[in-house]
C-alpha positions as CSV (number, residue, x, y, z in Angstrom):
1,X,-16.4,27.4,88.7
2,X,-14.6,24.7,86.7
3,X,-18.3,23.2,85.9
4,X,-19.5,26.7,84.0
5,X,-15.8,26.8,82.1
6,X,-16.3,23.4,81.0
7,X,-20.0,24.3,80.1
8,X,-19.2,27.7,78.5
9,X,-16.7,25.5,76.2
10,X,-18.8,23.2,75.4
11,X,-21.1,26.0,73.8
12,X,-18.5,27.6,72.2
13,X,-17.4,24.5,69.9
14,X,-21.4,23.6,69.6
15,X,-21.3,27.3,68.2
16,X,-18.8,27.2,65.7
17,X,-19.4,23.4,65.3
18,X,-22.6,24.5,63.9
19,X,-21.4,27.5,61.7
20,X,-18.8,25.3,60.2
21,X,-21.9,23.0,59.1
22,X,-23.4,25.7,57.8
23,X,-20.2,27.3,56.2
24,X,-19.9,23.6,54.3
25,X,-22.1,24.1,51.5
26,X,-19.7,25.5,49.1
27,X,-19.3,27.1,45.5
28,X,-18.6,25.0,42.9
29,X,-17.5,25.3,39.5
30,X,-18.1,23.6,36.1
31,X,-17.1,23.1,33.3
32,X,-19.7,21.6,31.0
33,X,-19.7,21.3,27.0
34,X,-22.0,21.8,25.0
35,X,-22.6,21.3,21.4
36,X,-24.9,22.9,18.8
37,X,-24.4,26.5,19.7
38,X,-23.2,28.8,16.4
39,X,-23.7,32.3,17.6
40,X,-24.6,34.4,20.4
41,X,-28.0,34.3,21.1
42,X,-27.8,30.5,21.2
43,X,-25.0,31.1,24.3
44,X,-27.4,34.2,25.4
45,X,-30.5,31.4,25.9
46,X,-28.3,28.8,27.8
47,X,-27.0,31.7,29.9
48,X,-30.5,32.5,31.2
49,X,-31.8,29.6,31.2
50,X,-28.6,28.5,33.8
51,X,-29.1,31.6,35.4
52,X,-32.8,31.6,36.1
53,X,-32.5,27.6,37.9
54,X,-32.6,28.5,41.9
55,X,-28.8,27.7,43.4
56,X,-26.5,29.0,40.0
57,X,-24.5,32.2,41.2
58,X,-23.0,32.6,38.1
59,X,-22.9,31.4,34.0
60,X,-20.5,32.2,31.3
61,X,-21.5,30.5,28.2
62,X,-19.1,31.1,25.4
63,X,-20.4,29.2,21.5
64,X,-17.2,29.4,20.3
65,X,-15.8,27.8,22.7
66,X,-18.3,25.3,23.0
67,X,-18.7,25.3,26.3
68,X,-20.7,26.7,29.8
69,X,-19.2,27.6,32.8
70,X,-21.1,27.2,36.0
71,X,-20.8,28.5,39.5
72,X,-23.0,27.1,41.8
73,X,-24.5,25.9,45.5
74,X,-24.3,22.6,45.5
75,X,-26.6,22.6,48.0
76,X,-29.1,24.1,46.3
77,X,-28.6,22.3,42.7
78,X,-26.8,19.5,41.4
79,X,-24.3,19.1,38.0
80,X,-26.9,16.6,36.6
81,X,-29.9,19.3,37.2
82,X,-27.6,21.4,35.3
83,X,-26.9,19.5,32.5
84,X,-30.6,18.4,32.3
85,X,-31.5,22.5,32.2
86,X,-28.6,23.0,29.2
87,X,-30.4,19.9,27.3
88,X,-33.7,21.7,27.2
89,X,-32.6,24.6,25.7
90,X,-32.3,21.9,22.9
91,X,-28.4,22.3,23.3
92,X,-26.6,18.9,23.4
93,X,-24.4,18.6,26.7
94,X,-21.1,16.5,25.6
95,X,-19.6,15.9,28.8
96,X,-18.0,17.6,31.9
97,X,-15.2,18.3,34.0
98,X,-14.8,20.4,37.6
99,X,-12.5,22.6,38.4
């Protein structure tokens, strides 16, 4: 009896030791500048561009502002990958910071 408690436990922290893996890949949000942009179709093609590269949830890009706003898997894409997608709108990326 003891054995199939001890097994049963074991299964249930296998369980959620896997979900918690799974849970790990995150959300993230960025911050990046961008320079070059002087009205709103220039934000409106870094917006799509951002939003058509697989693992970006969400992008706010603002031209008066200067700046794109990213949420994103970071399991699915990286900040440099973002950055690099920003650049070939033909947009100059100035720097970042996370939130």
């Amino acid at each position: 009896m003891k054995k199939k408690s001890l097994v049963s436990a074991v299964a249930v922290a296998l369980v959620l030791a896997l979900g918690a893996i799974s849970v790990s890949a995150a959300t993230q949000t960025v911050t990046i500048r961008v320079e070059g942009m002087h009205c709103g179709g220039c934000s409106s093609s870094v917006t799509k561009a951002l939003k058509a590269t697989e693992g970006v949830e969400d992008a706010q890009v603002d031209f008066q502002k200067g700046e794109a706003v990213v949420k994103y898997d970071d399991q699915k894409v990286t900040v440099a990958k973002l950055r690099e997608v920003i650049s070939k709108t033909g947009f100059k990326v100035v720097e970042e910071k996370t939130e």
